[in-house]
BAMAR-788306 format. One line per 8 residues: their letters; for each residue x, y, z of N, C-alpha, C, CB. Coordinates in steps of 0.2 Angstrom, whole numbers, plus 5000, padded with zeros to 4 digits. Atoms other than C-alpha are relative to their C-alpha. Last residue first. Glycine has a CB too. Example, Ala and Ser with C-alpha at 12.3 -4.5 7.8 and 13.67 -1.06 7.14 Angstrom:
# residues 2
sa) 4996,4994,4999,5068,4995,5036,4996,5005,5003,5002,5002,4993 ~ 5004,4994,5000,5062,4978,5039,5004,5006,5000,4995,5000,5006 .
This chain:
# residues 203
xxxxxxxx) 4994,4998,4992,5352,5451,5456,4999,5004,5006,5006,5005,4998 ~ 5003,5001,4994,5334,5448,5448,5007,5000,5005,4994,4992,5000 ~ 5004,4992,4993,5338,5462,5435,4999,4996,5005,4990,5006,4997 ~ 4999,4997,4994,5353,5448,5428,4997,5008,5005,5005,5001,4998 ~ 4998,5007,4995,5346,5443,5412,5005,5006,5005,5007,4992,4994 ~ 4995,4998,4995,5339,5453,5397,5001,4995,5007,4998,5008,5004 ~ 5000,5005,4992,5330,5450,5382,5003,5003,5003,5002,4992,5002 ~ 4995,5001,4996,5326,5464,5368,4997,4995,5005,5004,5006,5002 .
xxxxxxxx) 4998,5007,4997,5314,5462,5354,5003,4998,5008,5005,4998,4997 ~ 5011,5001,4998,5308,5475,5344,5001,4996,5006,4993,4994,4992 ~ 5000,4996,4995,5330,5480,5345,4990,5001,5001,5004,5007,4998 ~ 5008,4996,5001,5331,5464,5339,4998,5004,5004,4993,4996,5000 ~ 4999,5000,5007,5350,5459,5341,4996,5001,4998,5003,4995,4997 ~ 5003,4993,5005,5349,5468,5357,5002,4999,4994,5002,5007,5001 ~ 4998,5001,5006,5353,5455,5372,4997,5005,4992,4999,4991,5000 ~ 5008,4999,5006,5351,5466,5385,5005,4997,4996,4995,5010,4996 .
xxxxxxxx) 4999,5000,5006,5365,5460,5399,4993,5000,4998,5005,4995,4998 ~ 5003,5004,5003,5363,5467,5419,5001,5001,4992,4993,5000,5002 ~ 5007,5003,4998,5375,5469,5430,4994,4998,4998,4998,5003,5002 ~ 5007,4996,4996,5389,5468,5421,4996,4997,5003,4995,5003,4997 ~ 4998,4996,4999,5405,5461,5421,4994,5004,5001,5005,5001,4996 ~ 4998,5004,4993,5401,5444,5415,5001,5004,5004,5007,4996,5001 ~ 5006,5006,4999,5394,5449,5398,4998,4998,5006,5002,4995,4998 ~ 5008,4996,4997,5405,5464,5397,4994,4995,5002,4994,5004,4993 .
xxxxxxxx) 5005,5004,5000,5420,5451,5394,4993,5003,5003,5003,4995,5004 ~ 5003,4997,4994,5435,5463,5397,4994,4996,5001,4998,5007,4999 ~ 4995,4996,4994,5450,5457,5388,4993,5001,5006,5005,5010,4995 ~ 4995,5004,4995,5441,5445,5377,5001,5001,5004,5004,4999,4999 ~ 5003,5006,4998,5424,5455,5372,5004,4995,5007,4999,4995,4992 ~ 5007,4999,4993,5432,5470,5374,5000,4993,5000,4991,5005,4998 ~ 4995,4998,4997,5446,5465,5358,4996,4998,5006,5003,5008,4998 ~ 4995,5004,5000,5432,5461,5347,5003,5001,5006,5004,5000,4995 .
xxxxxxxx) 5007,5000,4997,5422,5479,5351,5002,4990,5001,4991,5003,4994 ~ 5000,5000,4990,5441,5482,5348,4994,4999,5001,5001,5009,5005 ~ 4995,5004,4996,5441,5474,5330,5003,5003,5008,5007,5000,4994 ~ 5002,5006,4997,5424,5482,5326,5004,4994,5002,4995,4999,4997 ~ 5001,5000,4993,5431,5499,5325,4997,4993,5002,4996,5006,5002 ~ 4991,5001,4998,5435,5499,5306,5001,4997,5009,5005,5012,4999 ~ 4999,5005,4999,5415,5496,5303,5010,4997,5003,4997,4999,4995 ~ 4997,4999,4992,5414,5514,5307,5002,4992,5000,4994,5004,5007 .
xxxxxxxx) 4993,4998,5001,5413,5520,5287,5002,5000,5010,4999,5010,4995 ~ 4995,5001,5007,5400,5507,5282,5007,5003,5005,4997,5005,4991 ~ 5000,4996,5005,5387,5510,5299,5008,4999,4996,4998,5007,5003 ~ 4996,4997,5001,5386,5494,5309,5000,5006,4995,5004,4996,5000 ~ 5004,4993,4996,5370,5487,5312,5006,5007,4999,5000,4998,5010 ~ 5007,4997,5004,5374,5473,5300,5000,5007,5001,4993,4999,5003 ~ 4998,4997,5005,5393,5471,5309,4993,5000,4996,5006,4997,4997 ~ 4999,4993,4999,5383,5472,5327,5004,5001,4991,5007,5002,5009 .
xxxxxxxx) 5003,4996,4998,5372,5459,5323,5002,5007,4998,4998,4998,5006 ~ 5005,4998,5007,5383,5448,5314,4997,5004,5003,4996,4995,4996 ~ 4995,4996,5003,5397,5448,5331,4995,5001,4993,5009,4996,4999 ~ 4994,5007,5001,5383,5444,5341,5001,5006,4994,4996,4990,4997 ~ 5002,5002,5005,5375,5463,5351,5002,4992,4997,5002,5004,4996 ~ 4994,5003,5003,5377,5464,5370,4996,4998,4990,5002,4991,5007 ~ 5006,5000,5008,5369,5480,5375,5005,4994,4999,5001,5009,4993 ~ 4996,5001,5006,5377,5480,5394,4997,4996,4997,5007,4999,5000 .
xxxxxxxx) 5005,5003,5007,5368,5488,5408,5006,4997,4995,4994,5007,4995 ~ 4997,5000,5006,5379,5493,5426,4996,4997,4994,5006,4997,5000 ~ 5002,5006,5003,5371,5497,5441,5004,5002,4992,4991,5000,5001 ~ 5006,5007,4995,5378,5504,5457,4998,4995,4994,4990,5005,5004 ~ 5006,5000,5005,5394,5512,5442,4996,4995,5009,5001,4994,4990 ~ 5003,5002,4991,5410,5517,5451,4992,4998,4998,5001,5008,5007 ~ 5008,4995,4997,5418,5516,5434,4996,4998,5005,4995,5002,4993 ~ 5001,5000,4992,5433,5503,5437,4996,5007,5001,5008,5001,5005 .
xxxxxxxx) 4998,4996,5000,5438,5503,5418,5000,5004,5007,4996,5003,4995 ~ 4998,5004,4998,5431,5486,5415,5006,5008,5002,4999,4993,4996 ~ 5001,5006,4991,5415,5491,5410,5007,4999,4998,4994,4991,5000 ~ 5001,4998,4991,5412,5508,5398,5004,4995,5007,4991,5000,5001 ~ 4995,5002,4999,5418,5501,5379,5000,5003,5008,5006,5001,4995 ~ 4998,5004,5000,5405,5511,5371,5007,5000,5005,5000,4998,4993 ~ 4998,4999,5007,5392,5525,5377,5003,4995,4999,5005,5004,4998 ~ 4998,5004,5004,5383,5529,5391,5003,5002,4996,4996,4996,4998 .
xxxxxxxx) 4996,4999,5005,5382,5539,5409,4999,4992,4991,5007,5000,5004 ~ 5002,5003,5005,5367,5542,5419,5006,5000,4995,4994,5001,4998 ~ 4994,5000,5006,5368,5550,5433,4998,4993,4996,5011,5000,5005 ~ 4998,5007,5002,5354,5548,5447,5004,5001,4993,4993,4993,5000 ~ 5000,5002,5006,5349,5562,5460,5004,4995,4996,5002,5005,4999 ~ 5005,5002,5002,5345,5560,5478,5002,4999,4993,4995,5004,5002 ~ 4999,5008,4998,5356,5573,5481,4995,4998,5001,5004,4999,5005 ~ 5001,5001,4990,5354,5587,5468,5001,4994,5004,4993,5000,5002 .
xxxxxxxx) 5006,5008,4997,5361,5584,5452,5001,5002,5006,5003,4990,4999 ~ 4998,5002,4995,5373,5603,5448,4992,4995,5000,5001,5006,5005 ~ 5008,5003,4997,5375,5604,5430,5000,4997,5007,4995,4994,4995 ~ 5003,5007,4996,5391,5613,5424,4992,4999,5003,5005,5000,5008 ~ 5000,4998,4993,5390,5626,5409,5000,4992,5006,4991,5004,5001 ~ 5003,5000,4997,5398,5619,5391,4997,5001,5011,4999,4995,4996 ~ 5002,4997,4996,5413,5624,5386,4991,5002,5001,5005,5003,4999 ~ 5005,4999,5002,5412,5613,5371,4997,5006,5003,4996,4994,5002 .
xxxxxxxx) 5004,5004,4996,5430,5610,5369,4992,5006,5000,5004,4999,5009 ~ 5000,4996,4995,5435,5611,5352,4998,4998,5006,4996,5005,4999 ~ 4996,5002,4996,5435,5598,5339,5004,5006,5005,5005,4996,4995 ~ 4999,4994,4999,5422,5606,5329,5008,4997,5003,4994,5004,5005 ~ 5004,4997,5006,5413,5590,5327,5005,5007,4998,4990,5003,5003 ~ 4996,5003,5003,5421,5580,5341,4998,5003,4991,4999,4991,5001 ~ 5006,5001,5007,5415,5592,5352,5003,4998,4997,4996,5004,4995 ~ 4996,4999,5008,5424,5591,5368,4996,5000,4993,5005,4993,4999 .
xxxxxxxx) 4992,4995,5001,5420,5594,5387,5002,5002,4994,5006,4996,5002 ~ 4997,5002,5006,5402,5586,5390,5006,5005,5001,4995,5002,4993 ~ 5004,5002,5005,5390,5589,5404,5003,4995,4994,4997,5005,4998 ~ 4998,4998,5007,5402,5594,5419,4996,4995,4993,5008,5001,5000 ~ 4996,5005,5003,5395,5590,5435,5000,5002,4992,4996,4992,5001 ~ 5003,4995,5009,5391,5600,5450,5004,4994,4996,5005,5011,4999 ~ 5006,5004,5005,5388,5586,5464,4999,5008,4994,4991,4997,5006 ~ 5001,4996,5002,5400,5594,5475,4992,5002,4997,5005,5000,4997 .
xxxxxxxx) 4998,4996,5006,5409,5581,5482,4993,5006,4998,5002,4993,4993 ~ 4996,4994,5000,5409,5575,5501,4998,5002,4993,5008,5000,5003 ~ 5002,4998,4992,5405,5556,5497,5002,5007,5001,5003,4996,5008 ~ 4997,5007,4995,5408,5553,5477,5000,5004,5007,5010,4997,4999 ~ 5004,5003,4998,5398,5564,5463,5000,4994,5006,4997,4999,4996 ~ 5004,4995,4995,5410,5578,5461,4994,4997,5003,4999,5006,4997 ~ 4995,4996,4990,5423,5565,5458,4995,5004,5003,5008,5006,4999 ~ 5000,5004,4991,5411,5557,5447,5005,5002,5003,5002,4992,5000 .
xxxxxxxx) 5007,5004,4999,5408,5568,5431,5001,4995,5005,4999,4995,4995 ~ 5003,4998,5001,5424,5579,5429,4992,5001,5003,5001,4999,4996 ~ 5000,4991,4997,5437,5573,5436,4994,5003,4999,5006,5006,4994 ~ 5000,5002,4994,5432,5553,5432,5001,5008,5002,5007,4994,5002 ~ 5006,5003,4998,5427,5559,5415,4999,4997,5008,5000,4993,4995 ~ 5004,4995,4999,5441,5568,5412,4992,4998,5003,5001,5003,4993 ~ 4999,4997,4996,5452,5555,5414,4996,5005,5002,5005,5001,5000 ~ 5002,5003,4992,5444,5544,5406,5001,5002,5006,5004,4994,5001 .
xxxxxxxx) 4994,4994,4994,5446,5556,5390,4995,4995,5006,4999,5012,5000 ~ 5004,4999,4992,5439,5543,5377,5006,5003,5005,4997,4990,5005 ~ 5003,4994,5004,5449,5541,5359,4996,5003,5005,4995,4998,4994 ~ 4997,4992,5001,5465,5532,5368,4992,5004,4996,5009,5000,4993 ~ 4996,4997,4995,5461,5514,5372,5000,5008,5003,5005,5000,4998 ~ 5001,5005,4993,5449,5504,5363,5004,5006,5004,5005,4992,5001 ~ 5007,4999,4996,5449,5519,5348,4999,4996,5007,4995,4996,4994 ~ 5004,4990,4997,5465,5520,5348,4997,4999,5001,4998,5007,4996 .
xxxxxxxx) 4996,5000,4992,5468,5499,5347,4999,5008,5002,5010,4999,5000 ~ 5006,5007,4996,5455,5498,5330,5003,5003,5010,5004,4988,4998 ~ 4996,5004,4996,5466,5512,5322,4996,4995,5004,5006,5004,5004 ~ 5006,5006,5000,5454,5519,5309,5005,4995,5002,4996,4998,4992 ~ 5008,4999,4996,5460,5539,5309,4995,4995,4998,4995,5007,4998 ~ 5005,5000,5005,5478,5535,5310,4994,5000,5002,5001,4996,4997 ~ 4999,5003,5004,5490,5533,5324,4996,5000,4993,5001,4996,5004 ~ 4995,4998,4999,5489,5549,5333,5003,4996,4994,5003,5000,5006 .
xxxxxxxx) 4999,5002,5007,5470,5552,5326,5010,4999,5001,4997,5009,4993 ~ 5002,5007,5004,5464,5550,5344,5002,4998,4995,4995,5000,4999 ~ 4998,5003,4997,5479,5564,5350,4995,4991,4999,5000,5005,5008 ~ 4993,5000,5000,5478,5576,5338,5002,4995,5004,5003,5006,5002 ~ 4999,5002,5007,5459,5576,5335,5008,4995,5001,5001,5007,4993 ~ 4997,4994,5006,5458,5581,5354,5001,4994,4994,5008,5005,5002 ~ 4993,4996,5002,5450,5568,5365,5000,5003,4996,5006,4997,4999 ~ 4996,5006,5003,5431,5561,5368,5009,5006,4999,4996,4997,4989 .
xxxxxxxx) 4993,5001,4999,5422,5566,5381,5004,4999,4997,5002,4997,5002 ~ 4997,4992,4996,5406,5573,5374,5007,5000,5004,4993,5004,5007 ~ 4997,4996,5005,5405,5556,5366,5001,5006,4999,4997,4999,4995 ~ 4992,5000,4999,5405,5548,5384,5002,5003,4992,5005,4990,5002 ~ 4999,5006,5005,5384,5552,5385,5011,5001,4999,4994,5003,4990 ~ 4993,4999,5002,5381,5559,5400,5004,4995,4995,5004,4999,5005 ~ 4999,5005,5004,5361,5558,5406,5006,5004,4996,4993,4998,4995 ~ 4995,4996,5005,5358,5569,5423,5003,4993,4993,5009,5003,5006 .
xxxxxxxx) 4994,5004,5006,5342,5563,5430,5006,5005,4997,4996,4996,4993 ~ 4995,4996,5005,5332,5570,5445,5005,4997,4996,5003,5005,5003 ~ 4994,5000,4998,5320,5557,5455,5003,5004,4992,5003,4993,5003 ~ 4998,4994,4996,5302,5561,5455,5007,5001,5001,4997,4999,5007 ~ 5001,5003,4994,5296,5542,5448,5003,5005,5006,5004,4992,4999 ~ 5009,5004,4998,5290,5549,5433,5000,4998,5008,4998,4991,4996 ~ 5001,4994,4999,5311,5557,5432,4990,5000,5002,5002,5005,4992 ~ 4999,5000,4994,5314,5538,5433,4998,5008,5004,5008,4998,4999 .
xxxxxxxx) 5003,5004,4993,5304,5534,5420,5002,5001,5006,5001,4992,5000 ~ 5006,4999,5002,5313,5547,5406,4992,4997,5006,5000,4997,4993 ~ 5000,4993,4997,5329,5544,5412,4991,5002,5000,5005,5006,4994 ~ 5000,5003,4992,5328,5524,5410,4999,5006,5003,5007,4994,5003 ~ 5007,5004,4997,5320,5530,5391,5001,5000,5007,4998,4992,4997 ~ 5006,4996,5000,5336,5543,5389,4994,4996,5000,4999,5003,4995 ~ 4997,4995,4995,5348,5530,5392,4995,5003,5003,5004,5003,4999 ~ 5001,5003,4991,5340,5518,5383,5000,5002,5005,5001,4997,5002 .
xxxxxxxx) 5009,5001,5000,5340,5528,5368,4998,4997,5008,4997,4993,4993 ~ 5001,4991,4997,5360,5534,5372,4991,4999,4998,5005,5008,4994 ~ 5000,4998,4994,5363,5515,5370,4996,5005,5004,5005,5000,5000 ~ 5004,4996,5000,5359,5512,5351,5001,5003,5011,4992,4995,4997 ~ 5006,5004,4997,5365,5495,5348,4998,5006,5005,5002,4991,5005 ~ 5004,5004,5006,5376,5500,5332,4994,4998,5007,5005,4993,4995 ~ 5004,4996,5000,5386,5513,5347,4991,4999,4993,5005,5006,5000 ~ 4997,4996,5006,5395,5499,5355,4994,5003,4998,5003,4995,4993 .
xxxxxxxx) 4998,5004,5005,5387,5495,5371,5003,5006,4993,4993,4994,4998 ~ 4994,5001,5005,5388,5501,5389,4998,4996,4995,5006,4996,5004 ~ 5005,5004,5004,5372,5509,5401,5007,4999,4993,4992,5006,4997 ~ 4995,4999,5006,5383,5515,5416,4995,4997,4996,5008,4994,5000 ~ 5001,5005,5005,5374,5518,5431,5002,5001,4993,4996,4999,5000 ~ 4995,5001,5007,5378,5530,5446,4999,4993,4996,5009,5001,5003 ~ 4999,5006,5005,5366,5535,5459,5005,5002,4997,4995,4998,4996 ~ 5001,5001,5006,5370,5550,5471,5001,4992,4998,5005,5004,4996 .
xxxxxxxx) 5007,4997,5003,5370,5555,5489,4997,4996,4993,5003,5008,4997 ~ 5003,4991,5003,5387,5547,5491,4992,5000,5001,5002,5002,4990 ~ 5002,4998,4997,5389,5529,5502,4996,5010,4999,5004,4997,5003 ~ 4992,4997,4996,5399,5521,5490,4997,5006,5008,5005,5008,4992 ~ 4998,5003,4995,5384,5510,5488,5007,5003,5000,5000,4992,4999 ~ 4993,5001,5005,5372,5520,5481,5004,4997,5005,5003,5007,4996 ~ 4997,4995,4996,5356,5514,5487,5006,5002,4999,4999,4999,5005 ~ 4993,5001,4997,5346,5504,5477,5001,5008,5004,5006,4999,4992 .
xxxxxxxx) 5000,5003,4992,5326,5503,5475,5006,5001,5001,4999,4992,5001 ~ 5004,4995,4994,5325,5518,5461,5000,4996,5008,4991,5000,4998 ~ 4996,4996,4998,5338,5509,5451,4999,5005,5007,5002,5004,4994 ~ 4994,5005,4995,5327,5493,5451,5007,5008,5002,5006,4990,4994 ~ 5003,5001,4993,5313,5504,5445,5004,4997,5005,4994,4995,4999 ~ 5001,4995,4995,5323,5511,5432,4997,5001,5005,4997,5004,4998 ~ 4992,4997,5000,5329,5495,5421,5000,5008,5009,5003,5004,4989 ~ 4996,5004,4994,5311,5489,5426,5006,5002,5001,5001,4992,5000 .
xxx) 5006,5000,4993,5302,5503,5417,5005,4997,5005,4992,4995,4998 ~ 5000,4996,4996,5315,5502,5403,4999,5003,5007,4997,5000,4998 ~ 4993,5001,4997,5313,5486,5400,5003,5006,5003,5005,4998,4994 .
């Protein structure tokens, strides 16, 4: 999956007319995203083209501002725990016609709750960005190609680790308001991750 996920990104051309790819790889974090990410990196660097992989949990907001309402508000998390903004400043503004193409890695440690001040990383042009994490699509990320992990609602609460199950009333929430399903370009179904299907690579 892999392979094809990266082959079809290698035929596109980005359609803002920048230099740069841009693809989103979106699901909650029980269906493993940042693996795939790193595999469609992994084939595409085979195929000579330079990857930047941006996981959105190096974005996340200050303690003080995700914990505003408590630290297992369903709606925070949908809304408020992702710096969007930073992410559009950061990570695609310098990859849109004219920009820079230096691109800031990560900003925040949610570990430390500092910022990471990590160095920028300049993607050559030609190069293909790679962002994942949860609740990416409907956010008007300029994505050529978008992935989305779709779990069933028993899959993802299995998969779910005990002390995050709090968060699976926005992965809810998404479904309704945003409908990943419809919205991407192509869906992995990923309730066996030995397993996966997918639908939409012959778009």
């Amino acid at each position: 999956m892999a392979d094809a996920l990266a082959a079809r990104l290698d035929a596109l051309a980005p359609s803002d007319g920048s230099p740069w790819l841009k693809a989103g790889v979106d699901g909650a974090p029980a269906a493993a995203g940042g693996e795939l990410a790193e595999r469609i990196a992994r084939e595409l660097r085979l195929r000579g083209r330079a990857v930047l992989v941006v996981s959105t949990e190096g974005f996340l907001r200050p303690a003080s501002l995700r914990y505003e309402y408590g630290k297992r508000d369903p709606d925070s998390y949908a809304d408020g725990w992702f710096d969007t903004g930073a992410l559009w400043r950061e990570v695609f503004g310098p990859l849109e016609p004219g920009g820079s193409g230096r691109v800031l890695p990560d900003l925040w440690d949610p570990v430390t709750d500092r910022a990471t001040r990590s160095p920028y990383e300049r993607l050559p042009e030609g190069g293909v960005l790679l962002v994942h994490g949860p609740l990416l699509l409907g956010r008007w990320f300029p994505f050529d190609l978008s992935v989305h992990l779709r779990l069933s609602p028993g899959a993802l609460r299995r998969r779910t680790a005990e002390e995050w199950l709090w968060t699976l009333p926005a992965f809810a929430r998404y479904e309704r308001e945003t409908d990943p399903g419809a919205a991407a370009d192509v869906v992995v179904r990923a309730d066996d991750p030995r397993h996966p299907a997918w639908t939409g690579l012959e778009r």
